[in-house]
C-alpha positions in Angstrom: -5.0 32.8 7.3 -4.6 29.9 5.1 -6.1 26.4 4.9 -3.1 24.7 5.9 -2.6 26.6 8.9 -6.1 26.1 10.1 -5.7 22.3 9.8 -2.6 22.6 12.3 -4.8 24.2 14.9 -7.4 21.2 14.6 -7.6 19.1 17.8 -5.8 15.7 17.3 -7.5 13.9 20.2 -10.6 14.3 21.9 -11.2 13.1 25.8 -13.6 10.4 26.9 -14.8 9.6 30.3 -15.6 5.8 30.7 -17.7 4.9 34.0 -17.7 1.3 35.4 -19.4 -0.3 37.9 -17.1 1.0 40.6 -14.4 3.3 39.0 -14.0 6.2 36.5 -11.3 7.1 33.9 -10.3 9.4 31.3 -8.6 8.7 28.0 -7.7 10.9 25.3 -8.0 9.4 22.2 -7.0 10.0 18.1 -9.4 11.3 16.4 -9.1 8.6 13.8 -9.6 5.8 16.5 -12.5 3.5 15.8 -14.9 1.9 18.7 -12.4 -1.2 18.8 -9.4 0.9 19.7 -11.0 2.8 22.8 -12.7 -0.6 23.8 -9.0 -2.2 24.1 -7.6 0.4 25.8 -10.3 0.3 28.3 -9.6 -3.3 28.8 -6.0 -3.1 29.2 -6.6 -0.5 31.5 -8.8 -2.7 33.2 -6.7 -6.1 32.8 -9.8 -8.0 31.4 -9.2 -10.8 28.6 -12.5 -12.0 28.6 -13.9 -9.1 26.3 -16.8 -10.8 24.3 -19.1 -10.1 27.4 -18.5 -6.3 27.4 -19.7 -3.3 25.8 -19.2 0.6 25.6 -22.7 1.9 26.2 -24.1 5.6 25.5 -27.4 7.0 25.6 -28.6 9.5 23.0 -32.2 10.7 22.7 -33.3 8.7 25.5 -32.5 5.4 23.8 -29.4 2.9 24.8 -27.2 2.0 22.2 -23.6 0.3 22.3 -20.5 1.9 20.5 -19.7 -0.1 17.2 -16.2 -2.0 17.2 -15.6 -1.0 13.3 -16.4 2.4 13.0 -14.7 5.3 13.9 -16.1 7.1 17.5 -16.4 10.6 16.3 -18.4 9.0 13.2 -20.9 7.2 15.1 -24.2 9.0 16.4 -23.0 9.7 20.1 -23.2 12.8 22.4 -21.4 15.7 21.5 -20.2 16.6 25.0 -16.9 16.9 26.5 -15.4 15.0 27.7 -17.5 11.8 25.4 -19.3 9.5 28.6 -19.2 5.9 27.7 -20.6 3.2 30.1 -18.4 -0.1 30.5 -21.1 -2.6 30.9 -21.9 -6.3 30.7 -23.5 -6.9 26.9 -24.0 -9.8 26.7 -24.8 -12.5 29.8 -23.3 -16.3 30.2 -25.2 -19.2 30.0 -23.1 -20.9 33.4 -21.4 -18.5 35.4 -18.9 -20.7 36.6 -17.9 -22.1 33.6 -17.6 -19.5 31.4 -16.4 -16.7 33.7 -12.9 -17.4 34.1 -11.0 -14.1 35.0 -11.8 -12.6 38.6 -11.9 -8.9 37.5 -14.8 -10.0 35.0 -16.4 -11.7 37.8 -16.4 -9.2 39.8 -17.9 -6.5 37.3 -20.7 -9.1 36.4 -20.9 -9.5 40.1 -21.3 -5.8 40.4 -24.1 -5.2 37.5 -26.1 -7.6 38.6 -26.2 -6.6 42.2 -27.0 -3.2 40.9 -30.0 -4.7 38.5 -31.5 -6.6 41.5 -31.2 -3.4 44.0 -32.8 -1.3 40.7 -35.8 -3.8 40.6 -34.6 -4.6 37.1 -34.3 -7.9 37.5 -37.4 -9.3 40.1 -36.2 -11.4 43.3 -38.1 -13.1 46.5 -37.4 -11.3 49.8 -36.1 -14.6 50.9 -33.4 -14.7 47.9 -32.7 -10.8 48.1 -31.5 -11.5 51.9 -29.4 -14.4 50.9 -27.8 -12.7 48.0 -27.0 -9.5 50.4 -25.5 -11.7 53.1 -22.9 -12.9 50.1 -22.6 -9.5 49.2 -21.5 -8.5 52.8 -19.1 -11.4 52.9 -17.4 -10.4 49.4 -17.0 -6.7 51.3 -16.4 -7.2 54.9 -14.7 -10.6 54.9 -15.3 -13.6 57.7 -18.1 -11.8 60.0 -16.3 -11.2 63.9 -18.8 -10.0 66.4 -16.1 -8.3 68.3 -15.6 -6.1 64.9 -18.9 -6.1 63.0 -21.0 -4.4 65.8 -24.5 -3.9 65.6 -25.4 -1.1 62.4 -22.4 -1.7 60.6 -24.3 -2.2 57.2 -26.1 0.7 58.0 -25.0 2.7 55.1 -24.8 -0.5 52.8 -27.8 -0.9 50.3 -28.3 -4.2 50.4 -32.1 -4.6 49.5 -34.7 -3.4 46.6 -37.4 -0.9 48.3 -40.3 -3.2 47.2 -38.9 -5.8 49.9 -38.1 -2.7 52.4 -41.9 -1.7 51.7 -43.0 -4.8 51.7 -42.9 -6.0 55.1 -42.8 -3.8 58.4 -39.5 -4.4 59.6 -37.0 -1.8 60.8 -33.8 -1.8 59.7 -32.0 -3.4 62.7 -35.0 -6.4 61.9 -33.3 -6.2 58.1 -30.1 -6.3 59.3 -30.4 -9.2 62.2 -31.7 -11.5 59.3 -28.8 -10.6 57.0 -26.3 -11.3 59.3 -27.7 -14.6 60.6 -27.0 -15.9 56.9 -23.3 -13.7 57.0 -22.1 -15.3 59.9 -22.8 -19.2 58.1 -20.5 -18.0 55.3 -17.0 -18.0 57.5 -13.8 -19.1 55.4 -15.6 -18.1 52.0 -13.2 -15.9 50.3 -14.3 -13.0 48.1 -14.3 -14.0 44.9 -16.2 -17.3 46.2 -18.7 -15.4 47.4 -19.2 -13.1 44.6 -19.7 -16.2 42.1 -22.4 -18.1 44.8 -23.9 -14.6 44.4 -24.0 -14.6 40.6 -25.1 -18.7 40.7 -28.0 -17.9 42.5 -29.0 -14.8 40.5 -28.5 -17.3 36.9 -31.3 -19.0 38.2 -33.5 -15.9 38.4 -36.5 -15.7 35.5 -35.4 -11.6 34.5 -31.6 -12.3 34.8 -29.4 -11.3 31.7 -32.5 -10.5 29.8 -32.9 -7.3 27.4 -36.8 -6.4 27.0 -38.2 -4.2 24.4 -41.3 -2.9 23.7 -43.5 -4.3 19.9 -46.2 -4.9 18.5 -47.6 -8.0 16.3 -48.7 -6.8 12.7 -52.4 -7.4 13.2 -53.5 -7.2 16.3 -51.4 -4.6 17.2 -51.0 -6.2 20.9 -48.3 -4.6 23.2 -45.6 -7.2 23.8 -42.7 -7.6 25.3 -39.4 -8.9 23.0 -36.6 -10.7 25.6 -33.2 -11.3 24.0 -30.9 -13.6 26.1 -28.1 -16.4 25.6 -30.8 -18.6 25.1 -32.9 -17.4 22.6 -35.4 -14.6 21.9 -38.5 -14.9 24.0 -42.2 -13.4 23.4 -43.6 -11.8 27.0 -47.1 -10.2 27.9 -46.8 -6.6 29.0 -48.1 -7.2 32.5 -46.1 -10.9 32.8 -42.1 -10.9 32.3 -41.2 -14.3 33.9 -43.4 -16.7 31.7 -43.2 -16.3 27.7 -45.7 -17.1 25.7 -43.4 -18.0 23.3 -40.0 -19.2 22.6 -37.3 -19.2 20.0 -33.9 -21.0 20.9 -30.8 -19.8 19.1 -30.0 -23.4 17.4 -33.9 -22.8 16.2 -33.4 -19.8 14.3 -32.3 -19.5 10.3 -32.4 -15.6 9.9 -33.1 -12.7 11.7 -33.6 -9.4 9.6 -35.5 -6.0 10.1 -36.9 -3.6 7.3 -37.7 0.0 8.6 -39.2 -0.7 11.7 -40.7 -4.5 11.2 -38.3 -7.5 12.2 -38.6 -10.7 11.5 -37.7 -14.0 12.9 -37.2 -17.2 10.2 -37.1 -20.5 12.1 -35.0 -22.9 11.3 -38.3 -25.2 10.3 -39.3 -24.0 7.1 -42.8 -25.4 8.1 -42.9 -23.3 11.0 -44.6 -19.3 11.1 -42.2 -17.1 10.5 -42.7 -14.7 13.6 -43.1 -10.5 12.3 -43.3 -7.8 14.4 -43.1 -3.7 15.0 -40.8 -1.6 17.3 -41.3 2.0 17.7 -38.0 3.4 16.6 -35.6 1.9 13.8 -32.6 2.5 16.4 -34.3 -0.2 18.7 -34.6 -2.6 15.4 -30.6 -2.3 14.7 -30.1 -2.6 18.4 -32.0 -5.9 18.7 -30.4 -7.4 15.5 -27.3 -6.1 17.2 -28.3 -8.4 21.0 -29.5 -11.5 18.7 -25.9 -11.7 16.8 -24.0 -11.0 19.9 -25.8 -13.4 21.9 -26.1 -16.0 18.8 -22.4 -15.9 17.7 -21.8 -16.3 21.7 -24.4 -19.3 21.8 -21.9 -20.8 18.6 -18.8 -20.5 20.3 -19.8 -22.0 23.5 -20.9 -25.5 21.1 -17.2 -25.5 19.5 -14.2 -26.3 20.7 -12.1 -23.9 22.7 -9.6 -21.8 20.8 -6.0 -22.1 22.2 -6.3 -18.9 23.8 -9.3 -19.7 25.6 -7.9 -23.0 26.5 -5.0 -21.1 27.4 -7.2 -18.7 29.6 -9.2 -21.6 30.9 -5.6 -23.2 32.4 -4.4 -19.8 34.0 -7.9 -19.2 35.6 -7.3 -23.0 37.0 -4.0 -22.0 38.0 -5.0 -18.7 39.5 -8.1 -20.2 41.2 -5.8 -23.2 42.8 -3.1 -21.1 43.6 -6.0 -18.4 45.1 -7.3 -21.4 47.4 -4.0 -22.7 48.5 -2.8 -18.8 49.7 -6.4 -18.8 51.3 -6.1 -21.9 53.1 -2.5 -21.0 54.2 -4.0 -17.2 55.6 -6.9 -19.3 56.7 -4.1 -21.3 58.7 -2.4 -18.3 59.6 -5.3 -16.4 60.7 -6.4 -19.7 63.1 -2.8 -20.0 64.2 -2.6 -16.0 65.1 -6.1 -16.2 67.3 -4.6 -19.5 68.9 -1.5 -17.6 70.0 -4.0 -14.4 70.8 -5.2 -16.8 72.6 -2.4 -19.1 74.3 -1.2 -15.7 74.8 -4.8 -14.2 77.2 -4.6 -17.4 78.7 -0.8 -17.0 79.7 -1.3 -13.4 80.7 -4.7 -14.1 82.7 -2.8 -16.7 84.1 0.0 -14.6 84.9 -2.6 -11.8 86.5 -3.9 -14.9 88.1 -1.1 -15.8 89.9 0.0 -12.4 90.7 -3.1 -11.9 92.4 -2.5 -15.0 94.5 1.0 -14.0 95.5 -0.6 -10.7 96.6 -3.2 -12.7 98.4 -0.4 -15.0 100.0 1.7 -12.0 100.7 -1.9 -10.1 102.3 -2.2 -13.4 104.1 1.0 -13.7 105.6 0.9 -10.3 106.7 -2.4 -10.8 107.6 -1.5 -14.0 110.3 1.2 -11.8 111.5 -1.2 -9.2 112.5 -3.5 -12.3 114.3 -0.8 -13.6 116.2 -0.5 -10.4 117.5 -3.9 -9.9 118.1 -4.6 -13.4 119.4 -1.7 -12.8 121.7 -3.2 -9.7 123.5 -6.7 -11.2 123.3 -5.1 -14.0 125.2 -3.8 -11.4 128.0 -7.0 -9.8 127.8 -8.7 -13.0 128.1 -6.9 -14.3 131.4 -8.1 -10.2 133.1 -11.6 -11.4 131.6 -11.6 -15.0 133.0 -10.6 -13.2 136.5 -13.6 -10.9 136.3 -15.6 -13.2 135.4 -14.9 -15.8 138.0 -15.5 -12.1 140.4 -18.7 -11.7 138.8 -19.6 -15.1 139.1 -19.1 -15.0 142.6 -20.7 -11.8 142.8 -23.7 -13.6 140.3 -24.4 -16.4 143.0 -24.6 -14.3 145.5 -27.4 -12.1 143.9 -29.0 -15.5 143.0 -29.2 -16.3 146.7 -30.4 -12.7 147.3 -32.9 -13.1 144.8 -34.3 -16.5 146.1 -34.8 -15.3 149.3 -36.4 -12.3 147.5 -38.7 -14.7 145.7 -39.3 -16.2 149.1 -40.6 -13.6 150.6 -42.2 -12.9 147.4 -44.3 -15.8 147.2 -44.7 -15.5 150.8 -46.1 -11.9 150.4 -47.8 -13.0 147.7 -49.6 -15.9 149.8 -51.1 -13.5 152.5 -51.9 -11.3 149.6 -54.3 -13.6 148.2 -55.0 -14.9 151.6 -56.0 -10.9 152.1 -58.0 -11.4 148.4 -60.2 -14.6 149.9 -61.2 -12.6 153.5 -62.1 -9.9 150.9 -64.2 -11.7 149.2 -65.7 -13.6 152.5 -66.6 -9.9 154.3 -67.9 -9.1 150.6 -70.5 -11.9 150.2 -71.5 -11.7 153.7 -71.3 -7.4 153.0 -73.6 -8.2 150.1 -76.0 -11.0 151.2 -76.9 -8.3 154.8 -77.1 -5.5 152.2 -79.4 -7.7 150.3 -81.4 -8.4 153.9 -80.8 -4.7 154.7 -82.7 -3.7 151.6 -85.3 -6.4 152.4 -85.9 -5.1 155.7 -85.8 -1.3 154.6 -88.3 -1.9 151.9 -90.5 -3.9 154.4 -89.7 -0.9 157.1 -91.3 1.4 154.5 -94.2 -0.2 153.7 -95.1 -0.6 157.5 -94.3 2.9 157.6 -95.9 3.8 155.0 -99.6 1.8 156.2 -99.0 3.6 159.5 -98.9 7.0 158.4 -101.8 5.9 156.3 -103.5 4.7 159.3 -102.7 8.0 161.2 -104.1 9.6 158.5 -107.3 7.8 158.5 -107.4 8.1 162.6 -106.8 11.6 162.0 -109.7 12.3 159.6 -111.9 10.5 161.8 -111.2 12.4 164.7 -111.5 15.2 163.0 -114.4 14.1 162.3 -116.1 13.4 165.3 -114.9 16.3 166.9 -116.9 18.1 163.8 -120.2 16.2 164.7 -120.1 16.5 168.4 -119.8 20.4 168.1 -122.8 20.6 165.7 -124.7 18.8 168.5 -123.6 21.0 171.5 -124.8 24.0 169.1 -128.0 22.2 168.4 -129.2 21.2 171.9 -128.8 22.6 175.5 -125.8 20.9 176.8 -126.4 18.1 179.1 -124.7 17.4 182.1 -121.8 14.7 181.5 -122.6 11.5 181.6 -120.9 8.1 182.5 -121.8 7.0 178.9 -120.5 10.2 177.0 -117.3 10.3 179.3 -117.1 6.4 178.2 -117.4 7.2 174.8 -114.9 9.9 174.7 -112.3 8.1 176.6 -113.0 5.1 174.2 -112.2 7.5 171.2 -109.1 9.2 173.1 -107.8 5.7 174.2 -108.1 4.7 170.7 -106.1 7.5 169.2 -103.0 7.0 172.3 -102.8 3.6 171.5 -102.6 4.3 167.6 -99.8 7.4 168.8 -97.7 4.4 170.7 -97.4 2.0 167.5 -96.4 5.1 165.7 -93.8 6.2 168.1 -93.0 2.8 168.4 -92.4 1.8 164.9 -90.2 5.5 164.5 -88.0 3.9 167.2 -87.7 0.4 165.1 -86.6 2.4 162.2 -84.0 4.8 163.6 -82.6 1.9 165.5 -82.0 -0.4 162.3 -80.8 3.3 160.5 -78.4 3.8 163.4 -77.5 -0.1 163.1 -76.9 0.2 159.5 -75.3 3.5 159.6 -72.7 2.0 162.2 -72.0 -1.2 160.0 -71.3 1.0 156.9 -69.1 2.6 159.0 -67.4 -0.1 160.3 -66.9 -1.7 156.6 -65.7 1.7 155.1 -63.1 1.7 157.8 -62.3 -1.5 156.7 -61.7 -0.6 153.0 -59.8 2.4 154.0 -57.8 -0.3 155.7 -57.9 -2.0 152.8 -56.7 0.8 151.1 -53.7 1.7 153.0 -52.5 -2.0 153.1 -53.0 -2.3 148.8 -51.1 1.0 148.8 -48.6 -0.1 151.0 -48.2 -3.3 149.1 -48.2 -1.6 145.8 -45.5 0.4 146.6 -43.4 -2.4 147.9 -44.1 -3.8 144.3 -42.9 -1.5 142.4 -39.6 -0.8 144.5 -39.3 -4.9 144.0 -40.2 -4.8 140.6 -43.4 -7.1 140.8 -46.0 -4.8 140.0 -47.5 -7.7 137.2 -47.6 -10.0 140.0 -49.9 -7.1 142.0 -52.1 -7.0 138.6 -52.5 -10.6 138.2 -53.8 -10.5 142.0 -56.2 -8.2 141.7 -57.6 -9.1 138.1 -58.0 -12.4 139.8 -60.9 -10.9 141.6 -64.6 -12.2 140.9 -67.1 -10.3 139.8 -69.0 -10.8 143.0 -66.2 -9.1 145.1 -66.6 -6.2 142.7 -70.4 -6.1 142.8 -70.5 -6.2 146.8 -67.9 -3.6 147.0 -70.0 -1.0 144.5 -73.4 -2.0 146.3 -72.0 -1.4 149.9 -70.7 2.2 148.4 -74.3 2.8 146.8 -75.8 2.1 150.1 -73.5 4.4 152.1 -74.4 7.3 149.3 -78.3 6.6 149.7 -78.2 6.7 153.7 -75.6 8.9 154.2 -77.0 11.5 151.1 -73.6 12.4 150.0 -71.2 12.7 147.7 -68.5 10.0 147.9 -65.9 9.6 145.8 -64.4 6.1 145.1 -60.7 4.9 146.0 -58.4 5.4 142.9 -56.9 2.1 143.4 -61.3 0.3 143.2 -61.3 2.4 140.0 -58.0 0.9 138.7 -58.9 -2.5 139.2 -62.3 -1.9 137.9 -61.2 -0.6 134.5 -59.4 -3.5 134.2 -61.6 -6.0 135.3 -64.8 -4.3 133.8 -64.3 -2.0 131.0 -67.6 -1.0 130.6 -68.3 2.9 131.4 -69.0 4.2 134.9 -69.1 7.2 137.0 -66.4 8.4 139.4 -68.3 10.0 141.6 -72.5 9.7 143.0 -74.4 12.2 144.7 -77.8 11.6 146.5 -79.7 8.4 145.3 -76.8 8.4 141.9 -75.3 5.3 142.2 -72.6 3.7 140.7 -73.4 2.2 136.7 -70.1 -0.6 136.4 -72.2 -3.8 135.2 
């Protein structure tokens, strides 16, 4: 095959793949295109004027380095990978955001890179600033915050935060996103681009911001530093410190940069003053760095001249654009207050509509409703007159039960009178009961010690006799026996008429005794029969009380009694068990009252000398 036709089968173009900070594209490009060409076509693509800021970056080895505007792409030392990945990045940083940024598409990619430095941790920020920035990052996104819409974890897949201020503090996400909405909620009626500049003014002011470190060395100590290039000047850092420098050098202060190798040096504009030397680790990094200082210097220039035309001519649309911006967001903003008044106007009108509709079904319930009482007031009336006619029946029927009843009550009370007239004879026939019992047992206890010194005395009369008789037969036995004398016959009738007399008092004091036993005897039975009178009558009224209906009256009577009626009733049963030496068993009616009027614990029945244990 010949030369020629292996030069027609050569590739013409080759494709490259340029990222930004929120889109992708693909170009195919000439082979013989330089780093300018691609650069434009990317910004044409992406409608941005303002190009000085912007860069097409590529990694290779590890190291970041920015496509050269003179030199052809396929020339320079990028990957060789297909398609070619350039990144569309920020290169160099304003000194006043809202001055200098005048386009809104270059806003919002500086917007964007920064957002992504601070969220990277490659520029430092105070939890307090990071939640303020992230509100005004919400509010570029979601708009005016609406409760209604923005419900509780809607910015639950938005990173909004670094994860040192997640880590930082022990807070839970809701906790994050409460405090990020507080400050989102105070920024209604800020339109997006607003927002996305008060984001970029606040992150100016921030020590790291638009600052490109690199790692050097000084010539004789060989002390790790820290090189800073920004649109300020070039700045000397510690390695553990990169928000103080330890030293400065303003643009307008420096005569002439240069680098040999891998040593770069920094002339001040003072001739007097030390020229600053120092050591990176690759060569790349020294071209790169010359590369930042007259990007950023040349920038630093411009920004003291006058504007060209085309920048004025930039500077007038972007006023243009930005007034013309605010007077469309005012009029929406109008619009939008004008819609939620009629939304409104327009609940209002249709809750009052629902409002009245419900009253007309209320009236029309109402009406119906009255109808329905009249009709029901009109039988009630009917049934009222057959009521007022029964009732003036039962009212005559009502008076006379009354009278029936009074004359009940009457003969209650009356009842009620001879009742406790009953109560007080009772009581009267008790004490008296009690006060003979009392003498009874006096004389009893007297009878019995007479009786008992009599036996004692028979006893004794007894022995003696016995004993006599005892000696006057061991005499007879001793001597002949003599004739009877006067004297002997004196002495035995002396002895005998002793002994008869001693015989009467006996029999005489037995008589005594079973008289007063009879006596007694007869009186217990004469006050038993009267308790079994008692009895019947209690019974008799009991049951009366209980057909009537009064049986608490009956209670009240008989827990009226005294103790002493109580006693004497017990003692003159005790007494009638001791003479009578029997079992007798109580009346259930004595036991009733005595429960109620003594509670203490007693026996219901006695048997021989067993008496009766109440008090």
């Amino acid at each position: 095959m010949s030369i020629r036709g292996l030069k027609k089968k050569q590739p013409k173009t080759f494709k490259v793949k340029v990222i930004t900070m929120d889109a992708e594209m693909e170009f195919s490009c000439e082979m013989k295109w330089k780093g300018k060409d691609l650069f434009d076509l990317v910004c044409r693509t992406l409608g941005l004027r303002e190009t000085w800021f912007f860069g097409l970056q590529y990694t290779i080895k590890g190291v970041c380095a920015w496509l050269k505007m003179e030199k052809k792409v396929l020339e320079q030392e990028i990957p060789k990978e297909d398609p070619i990945k350039f990144c569309f990045l920020a290169k160099f940083y304003p000194e006043k955001v809202e001055e200098e940024l005048l386009q809104e598409i270059t806003q919002h990619l500086f917007f964007l890179q920064v957002k992504k430095q601070i969220l990277d941790e490659e520029i430092y920020c105070s939890p307090e600033v990071t939640v303020l920035l992230a509100s005004y990052a919400v509010q570029a996104k979601y708009g005016d915050y609406d409760p209604n819409f923005h419900k509780p974890g809607f910015l639950a897949q938005d990173e909004l935060l670094p994860k040192r201020v997640l880590k930082q503090y022990q807070m839970t996400v809701h906790m994050w996103e409460e405090k990020i909405t507080a400050w989102y909620a105070e920024h209604r009626g800020i339109a997006r681009d607003e927002a996305e500049m008060n984001y970029l003014k606040i992150a100016q002011d921030l020590a790291m911001y638009g600052v490109n470190y690199f790692s050097i060395e000084q010539n004789k100590s060989h002390t790790d530093l820290l090189l800073g290039v920004d649109a300020k000047g070039i700045h000397v850092y510690s390695i553990n410190n990169r928000f103080s420098p330890n030293k400065s050098f303003e643009w307008s202060a420096i005569r002439n940069i240069s680098y040999s190798e891998k040593e770069l040096t920094i002339k001040p504009l003072d001739k007097k003053a030390e020229v600053f030397k120092f050591f990176s680790s690759q060569l790349k990094v020294n071209k790169l760095i010359l590369q930042l200082c007259v990007g950023n210097h040349d920038l630093f220039m411009k920004r003291r001249r006058a504007d060209s035309i085309e920048i004025q001519q930039m500077k007038a649309q972007a006023k243009e654009e930005k007034a013309r911006k605010k007077m469309e967001h005012q009029r929406l903003a109008r619009e939008k207050q004008l819609r939620e008044e009629a939304e409104r106007a327009k609940d209002e009108l249709e809750r009052r509509l629902f409002q009245l509709e419900a009253e007309a079904r209320q009236a029309s319930e109402a009406l119906l409703h009255s109808k329905e009482t009249a009709e029901l007031l009109a039988e009630k009336a009917q049934i009222a007159e057959e009521e007022a006619k029964l009732l003036a029946q039962n009212a005559a029927e009502a008076e006379q039960e009354r009278q029936r009843l009074e004359i009940t009550a009457l003969k209650t009370k009356e009842e009620k009178r001879l009742m406790e007239q009953k109560v007080r004879e009772a009581e009267r026939i008790a004490a008296r009961l009690v006060k003979e019992s009392d003498l009874r047992t006096k004389e009893t206890e007297y009878l019995k010690q007479d009786l008992s010194e009599a036996r004692e005395a028979e006893r004794r009369a007894k022995q003696r006799l016995l004993d006599v008789t005892q000696v006057s037969h061991s005499h007879t036995n001793r001597y002949p026996q003599p004739s009877p004398v006067v004297c002997g016959d004196l002495g035995v009738e002396k002895g005998c008429t002793k002994f008869d007399l001693r015989d009467v008092d006996l029999k005489r004091l037995s008589l005594e005794i079973e008289r007063e036993r009879l006596d007694y005897l007869e009186k217990s039975k004469n006050f038993e029969d009267r308790l079994k009178q008692l009895k019947s009558e209690i019974h008799a009224l009991k049951l009366e009380e209980k057909q009537k209906g009064s049986i608490s009256q009956w209670n009240e009577v008989f827990g009226s009694l005294d103790l002493t009626l109580r006693k004497a009733l017990i003692i003159a049963f005790n007494h009638q068990c001791i003479n009578e030496n029997r079992s007798v068993k109580m009346p259930s009616d004595l036991f009733c009252v005595s429960s109620v009027c003594c509670p203490s614990s007693f026996s219901s029945r006695c048997t021989g000398i067993t008496c009766f244990n109440w008090f």
